[in-house]
C-alpha positions, 0 to 999 in steps of 0.5 A: 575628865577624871581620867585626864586630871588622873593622867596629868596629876600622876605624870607630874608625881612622876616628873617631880620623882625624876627630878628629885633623883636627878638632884639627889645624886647630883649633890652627892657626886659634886662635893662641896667641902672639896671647895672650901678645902682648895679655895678657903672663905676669908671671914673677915 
């Protein structure tokens, strides 16, 4: 039973790794000061 709560703790360790890479590079390649400089806020 150990094992198995092992197992599932470890995969979702490694499922949170995958996912956070995935975002961190997401957000690096979409730059988000490139949509304020072509459609500007309106402060009003």
């Amino acid at each position: 039973m150990a094992y198995l709560w092992t197992v599932t703790v470890g995969y979702v360790f490694l499922l949170g790794m995958v996912g956070g890479i995935f975002v961190y590079f997401l957000r690096s390649s979409l730059n988000l000061d490139d949509s304020t400089k072509i459609d500007p806020l309106k402060k009003s």
